[in-house]
Each structure stands twice: as C-alpha cells, then as structure tokens.
N, C-alpha and C positions, 0 to 999 in steps of 0.2 A: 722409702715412702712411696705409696702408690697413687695413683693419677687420682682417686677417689677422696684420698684423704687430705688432698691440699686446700687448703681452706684457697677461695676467690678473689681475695684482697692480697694475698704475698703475692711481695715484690718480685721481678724475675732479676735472676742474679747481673750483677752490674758484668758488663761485659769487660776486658783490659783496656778499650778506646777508651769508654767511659772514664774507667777511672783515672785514668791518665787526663783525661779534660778536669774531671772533679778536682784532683792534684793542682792543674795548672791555674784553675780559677776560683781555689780557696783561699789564697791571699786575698785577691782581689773581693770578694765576697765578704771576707773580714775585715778588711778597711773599711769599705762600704756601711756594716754593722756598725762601727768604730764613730766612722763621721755621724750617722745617720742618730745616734746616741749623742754626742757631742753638740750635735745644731740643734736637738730637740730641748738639751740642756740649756745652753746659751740663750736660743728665743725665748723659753720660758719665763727668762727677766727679760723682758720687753724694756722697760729704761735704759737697765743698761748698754744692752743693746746696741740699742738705738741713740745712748751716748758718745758710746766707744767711738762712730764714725763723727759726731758733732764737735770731740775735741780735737782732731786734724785742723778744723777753723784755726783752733786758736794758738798752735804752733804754727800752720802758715802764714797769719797777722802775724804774729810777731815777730817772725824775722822778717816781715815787709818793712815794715817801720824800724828794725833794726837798720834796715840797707839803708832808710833814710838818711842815716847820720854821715854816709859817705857821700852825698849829694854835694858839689859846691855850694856852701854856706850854712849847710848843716851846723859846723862846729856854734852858731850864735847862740843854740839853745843849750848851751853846757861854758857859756859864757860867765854865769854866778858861781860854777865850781874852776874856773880858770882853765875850762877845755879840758879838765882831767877824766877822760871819759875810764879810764880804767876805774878810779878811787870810787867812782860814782857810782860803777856795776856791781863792786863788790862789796861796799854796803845796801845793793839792791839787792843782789843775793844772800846777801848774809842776813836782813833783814827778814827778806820772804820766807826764810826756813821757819822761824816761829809761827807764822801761819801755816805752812803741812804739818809742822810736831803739834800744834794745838788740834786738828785734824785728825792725824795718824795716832796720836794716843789716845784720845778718845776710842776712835771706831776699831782699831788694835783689841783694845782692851776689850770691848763689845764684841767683837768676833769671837777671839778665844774663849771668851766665857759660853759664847752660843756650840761651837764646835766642842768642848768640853763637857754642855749638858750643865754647868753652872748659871747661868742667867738668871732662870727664873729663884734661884734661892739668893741669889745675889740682890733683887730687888725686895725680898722677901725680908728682907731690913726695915726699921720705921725712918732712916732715913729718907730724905726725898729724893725723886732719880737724879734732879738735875746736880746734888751732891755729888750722889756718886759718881755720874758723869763726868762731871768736872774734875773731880781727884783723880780719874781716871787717868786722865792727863797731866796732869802736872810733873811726874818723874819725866816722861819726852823733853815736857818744857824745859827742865833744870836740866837735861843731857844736854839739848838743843843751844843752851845758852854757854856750854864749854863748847861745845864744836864753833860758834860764834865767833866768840874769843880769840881760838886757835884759828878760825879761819882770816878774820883779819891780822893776824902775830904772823903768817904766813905772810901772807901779804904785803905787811909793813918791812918785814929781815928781807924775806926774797923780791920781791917784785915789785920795791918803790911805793908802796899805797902810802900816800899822805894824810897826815891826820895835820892841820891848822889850827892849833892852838883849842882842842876838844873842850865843849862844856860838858864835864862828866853830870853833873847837877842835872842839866837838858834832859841829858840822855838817859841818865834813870827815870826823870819825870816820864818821858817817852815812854820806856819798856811798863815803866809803873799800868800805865794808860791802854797799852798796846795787848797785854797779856789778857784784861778782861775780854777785852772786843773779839781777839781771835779765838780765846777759848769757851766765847758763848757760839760761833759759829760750829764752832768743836761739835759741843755738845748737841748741838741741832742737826748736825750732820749724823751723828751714833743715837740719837732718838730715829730717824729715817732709815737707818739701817736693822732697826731693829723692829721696822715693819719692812722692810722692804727684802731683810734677809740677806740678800747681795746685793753688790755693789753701792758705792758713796753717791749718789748723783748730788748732792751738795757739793760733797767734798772737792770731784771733779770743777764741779761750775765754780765754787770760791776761785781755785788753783788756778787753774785756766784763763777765768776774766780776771785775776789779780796781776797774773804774768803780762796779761796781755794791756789792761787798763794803769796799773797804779804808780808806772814808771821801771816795773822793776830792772829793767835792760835797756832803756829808751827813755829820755824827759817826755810829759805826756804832753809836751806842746808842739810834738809832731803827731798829734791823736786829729782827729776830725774835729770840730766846736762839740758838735754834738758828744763823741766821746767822750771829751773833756770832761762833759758835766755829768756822764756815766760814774768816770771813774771819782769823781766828787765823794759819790754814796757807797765808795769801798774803803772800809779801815784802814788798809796796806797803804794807800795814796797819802794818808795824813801820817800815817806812820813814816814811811820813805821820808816823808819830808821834814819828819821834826829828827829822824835819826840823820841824817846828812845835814841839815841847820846845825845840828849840834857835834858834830864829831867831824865834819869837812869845813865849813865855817866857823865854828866856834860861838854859836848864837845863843844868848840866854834863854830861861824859859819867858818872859816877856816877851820876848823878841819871836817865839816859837808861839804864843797862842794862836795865831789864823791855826795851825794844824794841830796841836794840842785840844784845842776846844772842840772839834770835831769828833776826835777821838774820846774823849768824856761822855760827848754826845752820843757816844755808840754804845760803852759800856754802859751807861744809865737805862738806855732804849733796848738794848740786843739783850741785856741780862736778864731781864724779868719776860722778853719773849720768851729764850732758852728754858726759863723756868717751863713758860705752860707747853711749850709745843714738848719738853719730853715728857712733863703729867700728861700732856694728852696721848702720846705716844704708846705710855707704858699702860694707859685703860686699856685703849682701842685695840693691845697684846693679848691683856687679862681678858678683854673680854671674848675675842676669836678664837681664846685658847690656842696663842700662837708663842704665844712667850717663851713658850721651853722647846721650842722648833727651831729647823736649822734647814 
C-alpha cells in the first residue's frame, strides 16, 4: 500500500508496549463495565435501594433489646411464661413465619408470572385481582403451617419446649383470625410489586418492624412506651399473644379476647383495603401499559 492511498483516520499499528498495557488493563476495564452496569441497575429502583441500607436499623434494634434480657432483672418481664425464655422464642418464631409465607407467596407468585411473560393474561380473568392475589398464597401458607408443626415437634422431643396444658380451641381461633390479617398485607405487598417491578418495600418494612416491634425474640415490655403503642397496630403482636396465651398457658378464647379482638379488627379493616389498593394497582398497570413488563 502506498503513502497515498492510506486513508487519514487508520490507526497506527499498536506498537508491543502497548499492547502489553492493553492486556494488562482489560480486566480492569471489564470489571469497571461490569460494576458500572450493575450500579446503574440497582439505583434505578431507588426504593429499594434506599431500603436495603434502612433494614440494617432494624437487625441492629433488635438485638439491642435482645441483650436486654441479660441485664439483672431482666428475667421479670418473662415472668407470665415462668422465665421460659426459650418456649417463648420459639413460638415467636414459629409464629412470625406465617407472616413472610403470607408475603413470600403472594409476591413469589407475582414475580414469576412477570419474569415468564404471564401476568398480564393472568389478570386477564373476570376474577378480581385481589382473588387471585390471595390464592396466590395460600399453598406457602398450608406449607408454612407443616414446617410450624415440625418446628415445635422439634422443639418439644429435642430441646425441652413446654407446652402447659394447650388450648388447641384458642389456638385455632388464633390461626382462624391471624391468616386473614397477614394475607391482606400479602396481597398489598404483590399489588406494589407489580408497580414497582422490583423489590417488596412492604414486604421488607412488615418483616422488619414485626421482628423488631411485636415481641418476636423479646416481650415488647422492654420496647420504649412510645414503641409499645407502635407495635399495638401490628397484627403479629396480637397474634404472638393469643398464640402463647394458648399453647404456653393454656388460656381459653374468653380469656384471649384483649388480642383476639384486635386481630378481627384487622381482618375486617386490612381486607377490603387489600381489595382496593390491588384494583387500583392493577388500573394504574393497564393503564401505563406496564402490566406485561418486567
């Protein structure tokens, strides 16, 4: 080729220094790409985001107030279950798993149908969303309630968990009561996901102020006054209490309305919210034409 014919724009040949630099800083150049795709991804759900670092709070609260109970005199406030602090965590946990499976099956369910490309024919039924919502969940729930089972059976053979003369009676009434309340917040959580596309921030904030507010690992009478009356307005608190009334004391349900009634109170009020906030959820899709997006 001669000096005439080179066009003015070609490159001049990479020399060997070069490309020995090129070599050595194309990892580096790809990771760079790598993250720099990754943070644009992630910011672009601002919520969640911006949640991810908000629930840190509510695991460091809660073992604050866990270490409470090792303070001299702690043990007064676990005085009604005779100081059994184990029997008392482990139907706090076994209780609160019905609030994530009421959660997790819902927005589960909502996800894979969006990731699939089924969603929008999914609500394309004359059912109402808040239906299908809600069945959505229900298979979790009836898993969730054998893991329950086995989890206190665990508990009771290996590791001492006392049961004091159970009112089974109670504690159906309980679960009876307890299922609507956690699976209207279900449902309101997979209505927000299905504007929001990713991530729960319901889901998160239930979870989090439930662990942290409703007694699940701590009696909430080492909470602040002020907390106290927080954790009032969360279902799991009246739940916690009518499940351990009745299966750690042995309380009828008479004996169980202060938390029983609350609990009614929820489902009555939280159900016909869950109805309108996913009708308005699944317009507000229809109409941005977002519904069959992911």
């Amino acid at each position: 080729m001669t000096e005439c014919s080179k066009t003015p724009w070609e490159p001049a040949p990479a020399t060997a220094r070069t490309r020995r630099r090129q070599a050595i800083f194309r990892p580096y150049r790809i990771a760079c790409a790598f993250l720099k795709r990754d943070a644009r991804i992630e910011t672009s759900y601002k919520f969640q985001f911006a949640w991810s670092f908000t629930t840190v709070f509510f695991t460091v609260a809660t073992f604050y107030f866990i270490s409470q109970l090792v303070k001299p005199g702690a043990g007064a406030v676990l005085r009604a279950y005779k100081g059994d602090y184990f029997s008392f965590v482990v139907v706090g946990l076994a209780i609160s798993r019905y609030l994530d499976a009421s959660l997790r099956g819902t927005t589960t369910a909502i996800r894979q149908a969006m990731t699939q490309g089924t969603l929008e024919l999914m609500f394309a039924s004359p059912a109402h969303p808040m239906v299908i919502l809600g069945f959505s969940g229900v298979w979790q729930i009836l898993f969730e309630t054998v893991r329950v089972v086995f989890c206190l059976a665990v508990a009771y053979v290996g590791f001492g968990f006392q049961l004091s003369k159970p009112n089974w009676l109670a504690a159906a009434a309980a679960f009876g009561l307890t299922v609507p309340a956690f699976l209207s917040v279900g449902i309101m959580s997979a209505s927000l996901l299905i504007l929001l596309k990713r991530g729960d921030p319901l889901n998160w904030f239930a979870v989090g102020a439930a662990t942290l507010l409703s007694g699940v690992m701590f009696p909430i009478e080492l909470l602040p006054s002020w907390l106290q009356v927080m954790a009032w307005f969360i279902p799991l608190t009246h739940s916690l209490d009518s499940f351990r009334g009745a299966l750690l004391l042995g309380q009828s349900v008479p004996e169980l309305w202060a938390s029983l009634l609350p609990l009614l109170m929820f489902s009555v009020v939280m159900l016909p919210v869950a109805a309108l906030v996913s009708g308005a959820a699944l317009r507000r899709a229809k109409r941005s034409g977002s519904l069959g997006t992911f």
